[in-house]
C-alpha positions in Angstrom: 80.6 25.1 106.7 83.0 26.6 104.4 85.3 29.3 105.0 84.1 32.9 104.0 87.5 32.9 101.5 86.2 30.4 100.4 83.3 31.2 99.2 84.2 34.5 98.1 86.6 33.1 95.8 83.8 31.2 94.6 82.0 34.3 93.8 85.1 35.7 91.9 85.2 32.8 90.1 81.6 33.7 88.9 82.3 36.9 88.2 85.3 36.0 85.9 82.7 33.5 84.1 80.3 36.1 83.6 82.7 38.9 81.4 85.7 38.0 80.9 86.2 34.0 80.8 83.7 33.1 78.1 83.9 30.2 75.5 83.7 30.5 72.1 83.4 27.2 69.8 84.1 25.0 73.0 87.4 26.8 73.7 88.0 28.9 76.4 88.8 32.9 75.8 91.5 32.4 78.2 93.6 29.9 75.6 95.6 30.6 73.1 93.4 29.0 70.1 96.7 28.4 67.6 97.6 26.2 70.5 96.9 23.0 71.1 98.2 22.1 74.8 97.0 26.2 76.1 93.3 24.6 74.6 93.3 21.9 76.5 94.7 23.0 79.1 92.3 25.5 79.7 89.5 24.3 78.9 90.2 21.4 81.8 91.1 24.1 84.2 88.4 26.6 83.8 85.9 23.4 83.9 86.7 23.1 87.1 85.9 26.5 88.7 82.0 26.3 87.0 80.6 27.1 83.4 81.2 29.4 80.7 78.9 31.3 79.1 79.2 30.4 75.4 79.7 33.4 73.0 80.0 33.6 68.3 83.1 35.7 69.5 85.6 36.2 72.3 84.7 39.7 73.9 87.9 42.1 72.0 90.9 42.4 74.4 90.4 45.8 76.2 86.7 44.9 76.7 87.9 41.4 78.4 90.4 42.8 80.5 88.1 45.9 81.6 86.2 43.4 83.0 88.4 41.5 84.6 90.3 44.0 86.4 86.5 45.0 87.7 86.5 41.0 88.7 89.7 41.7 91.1 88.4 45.0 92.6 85.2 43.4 93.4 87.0 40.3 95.1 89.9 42.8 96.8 87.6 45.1 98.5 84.7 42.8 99.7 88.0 40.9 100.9 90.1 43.5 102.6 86.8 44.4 104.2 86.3 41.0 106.1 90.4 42.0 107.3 90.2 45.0 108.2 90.9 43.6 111.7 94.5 42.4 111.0 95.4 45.8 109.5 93.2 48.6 110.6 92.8 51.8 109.2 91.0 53.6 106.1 91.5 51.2 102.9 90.3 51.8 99.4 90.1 49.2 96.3 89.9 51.1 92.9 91.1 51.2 89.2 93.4 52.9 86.9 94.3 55.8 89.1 97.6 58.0 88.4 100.7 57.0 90.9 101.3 60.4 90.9 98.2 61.3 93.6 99.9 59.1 96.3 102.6 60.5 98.7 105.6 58.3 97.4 104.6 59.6 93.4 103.3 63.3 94.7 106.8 64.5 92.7 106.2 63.1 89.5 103.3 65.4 89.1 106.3 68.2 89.8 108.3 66.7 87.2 105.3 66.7 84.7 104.7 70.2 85.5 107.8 71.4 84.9 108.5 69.3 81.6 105.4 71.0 79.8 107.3 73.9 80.2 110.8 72.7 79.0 110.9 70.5 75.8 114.6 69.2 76.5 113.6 67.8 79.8 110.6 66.7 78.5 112.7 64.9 75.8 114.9 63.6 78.8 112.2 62.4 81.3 109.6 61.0 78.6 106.4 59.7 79.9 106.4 56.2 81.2 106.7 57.1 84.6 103.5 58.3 84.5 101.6 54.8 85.0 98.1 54.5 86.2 98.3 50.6 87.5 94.9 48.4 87.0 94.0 48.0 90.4 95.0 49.9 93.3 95.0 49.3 97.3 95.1 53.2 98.7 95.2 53.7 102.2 94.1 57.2 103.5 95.6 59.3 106.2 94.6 58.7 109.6 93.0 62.0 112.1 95.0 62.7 114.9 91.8 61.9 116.7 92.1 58.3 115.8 95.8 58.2 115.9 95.1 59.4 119.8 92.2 56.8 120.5 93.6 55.0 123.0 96.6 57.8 124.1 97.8 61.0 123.4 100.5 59.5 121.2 100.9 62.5 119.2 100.8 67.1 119.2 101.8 69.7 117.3 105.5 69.2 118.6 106.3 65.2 117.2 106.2 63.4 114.4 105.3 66.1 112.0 106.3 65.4 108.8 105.0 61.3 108.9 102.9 60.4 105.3 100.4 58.8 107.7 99.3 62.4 109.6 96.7 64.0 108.0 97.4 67.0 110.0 100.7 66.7 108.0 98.6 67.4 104.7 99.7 64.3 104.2 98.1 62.5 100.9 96.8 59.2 100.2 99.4 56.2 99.9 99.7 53.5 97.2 99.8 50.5 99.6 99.3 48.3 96.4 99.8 47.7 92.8 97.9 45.2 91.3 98.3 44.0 87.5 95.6 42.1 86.3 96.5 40.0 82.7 93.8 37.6 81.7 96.4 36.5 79.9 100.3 36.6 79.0 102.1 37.0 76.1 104.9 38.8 75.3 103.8 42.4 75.2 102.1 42.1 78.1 104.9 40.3 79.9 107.0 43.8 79.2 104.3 46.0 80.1 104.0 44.3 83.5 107.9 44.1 84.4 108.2 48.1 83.2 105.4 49.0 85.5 107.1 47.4 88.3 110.6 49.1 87.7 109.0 52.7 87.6 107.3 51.8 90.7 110.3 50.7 92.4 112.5 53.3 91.0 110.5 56.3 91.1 109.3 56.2 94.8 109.9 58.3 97.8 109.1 56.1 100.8 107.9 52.7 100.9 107.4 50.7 98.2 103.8 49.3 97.7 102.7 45.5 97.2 103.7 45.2 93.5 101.6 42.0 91.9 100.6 40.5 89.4 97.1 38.3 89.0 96.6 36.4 86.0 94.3 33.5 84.3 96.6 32.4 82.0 96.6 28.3 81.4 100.4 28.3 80.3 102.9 27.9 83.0 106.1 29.2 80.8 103.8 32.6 80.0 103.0 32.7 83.6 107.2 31.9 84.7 107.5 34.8 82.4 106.5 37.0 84.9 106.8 35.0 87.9 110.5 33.8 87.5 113.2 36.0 89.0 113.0 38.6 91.6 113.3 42.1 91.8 110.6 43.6 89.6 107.3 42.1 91.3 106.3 40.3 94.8 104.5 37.7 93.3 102.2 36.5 90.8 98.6 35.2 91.8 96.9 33.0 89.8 92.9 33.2 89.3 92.5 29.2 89.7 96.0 27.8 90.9 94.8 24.5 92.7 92.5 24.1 89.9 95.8 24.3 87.1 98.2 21.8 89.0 95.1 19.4 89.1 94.7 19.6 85.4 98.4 19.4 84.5 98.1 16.4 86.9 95.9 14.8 85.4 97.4 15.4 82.0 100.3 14.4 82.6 102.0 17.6 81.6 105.9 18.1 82.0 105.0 21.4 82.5 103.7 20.7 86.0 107.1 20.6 87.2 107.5 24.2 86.5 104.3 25.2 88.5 105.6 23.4 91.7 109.4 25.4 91.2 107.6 28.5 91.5 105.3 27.8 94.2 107.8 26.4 96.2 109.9 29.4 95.2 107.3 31.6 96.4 106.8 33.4 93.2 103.4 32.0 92.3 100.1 31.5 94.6 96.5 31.5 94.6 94.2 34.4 94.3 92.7 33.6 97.8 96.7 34.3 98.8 96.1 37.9 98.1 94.1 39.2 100.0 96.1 38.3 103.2 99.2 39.0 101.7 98.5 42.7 101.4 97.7 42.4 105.3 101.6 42.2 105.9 
């Protein structure tokens, strides 16, 4: 009997097959058609996860990613459901929502503010703080009744200015940022890394899980990303068994560059994810 990952991955996979991994003329939306090995490369790779619906045109780029990001809610939150006992509490899988709604961004909504008001600091401060990432992980403030459950581990006198209180007013936290990129190429790679930064820079509190989740066939687009450290956790590929087989089998140099960054810990599978954002 197969493990229930398993088979929800299965289901993801599905999902991804019905929007946004289609095939047009035999070649995958997923590869880059000017190129030869990203063709056959993907089209190896996404044989192996089921079949494509065939299309006269690639769905536009907005439309395709739209639905992939839906894709990676879908698989998150059925996901973190089945979890929920290895990190308890109220968790929420949504898309494109403003940073600045969660308790470590709740100032950038001050700064805003007060820009509209003042055009030198609104000069000074610009906009791109102001990110809404694809896919959030929120986690909700807990009751005092539930924090108490099992003992009266908290009152009017102690811990009364923790994010995690509701009775604190406290608001909702970011516990992840997910960036979903059908594919990479260079703009994409910048607007990925620049989300990360303002994430990491413009926080008060803890950082969130900041990762990336791509179907791209390429393994320099994906090192791209994935190489380095600082600006994301990791990147999480949509079929990762599925591309070392194919570069395998092809007997790509390129392969070599897959295994660096999983042994590196900078690349995994989509089935990772989910109990990665447990820790």
């Amino acid at each position: 009997m197969a493990a229930w990952l398993s088979d929800a991955r299965r289901r993801f996979h599905a999902a991804c097959l019905a929007g946004p991994i289609t095939e047009t003329n035999g070649v995958p939306s997923v590869a880059d058609v000017a190129n030869r090995p990203s063709r056959e490369i993907a089209s190896a790779m996404v044989a192996r996860i089921g079949a494509m619906t065939s299309h006269a045109a690639k769905p536009p780029g907005q439309t395709a990613g739209t639905m992939f990001e839906t894709a990676c809610q879908g698989f998150l939150a059925e996901a973190l459901a089945q979890l929920a006992h290895l990190r308890p509490g109220e968790f929420r899988v949504e898309r494109a929502q403003a940073i600045a709604q969660f308790a470590q961004y709740a100032h950038l909504e001050e700064l805003r503010l007060l820009a509209l008001g003042n055009r030198a600091l609104r000069t000074h401060l610009g906009s791109d703080y102001l990110i809404k990432p694809d896919v959030v992980v929120i986690r909700g403030p807990e009751a005092d009744e539930r924090i108490n459950a099992h003992a009266a581990l908290v009152d009017g006198t102690v811990a009364r200015y923790s994010a995690l209180r509701a009775a604190n007013g406290a608001l909702a936290t970011l516990h992840a940022s997910i960036s979903c990129k059908l594919t990479i190429r260079s703009d994409r790679v910048q607007n990925t890394r620049s989300e990360a930064l303002n994430l990491v820079r413009n926080r008060k509190g803890r950082l969130p899980h900041v990762v990336a989740v791509t179907a791209e066939p390429m393994p320099g687009r994906i090192a791209a990303i994935a190489m380095g450290t600082g600006d994301i956790d990791c990147v999480y590929h949509v079929a990762l068994p599925e591309l070392v087989e194919t570069l395998r089998d092809q007997g790509r140099d390129t392969l070599e560059l897959v295994e660096t960054m999983i042994e590196g810990q900078r690349l995994r599978d989509i089935a990772d994810l989910p109990l990665d954002l447990m820790i």
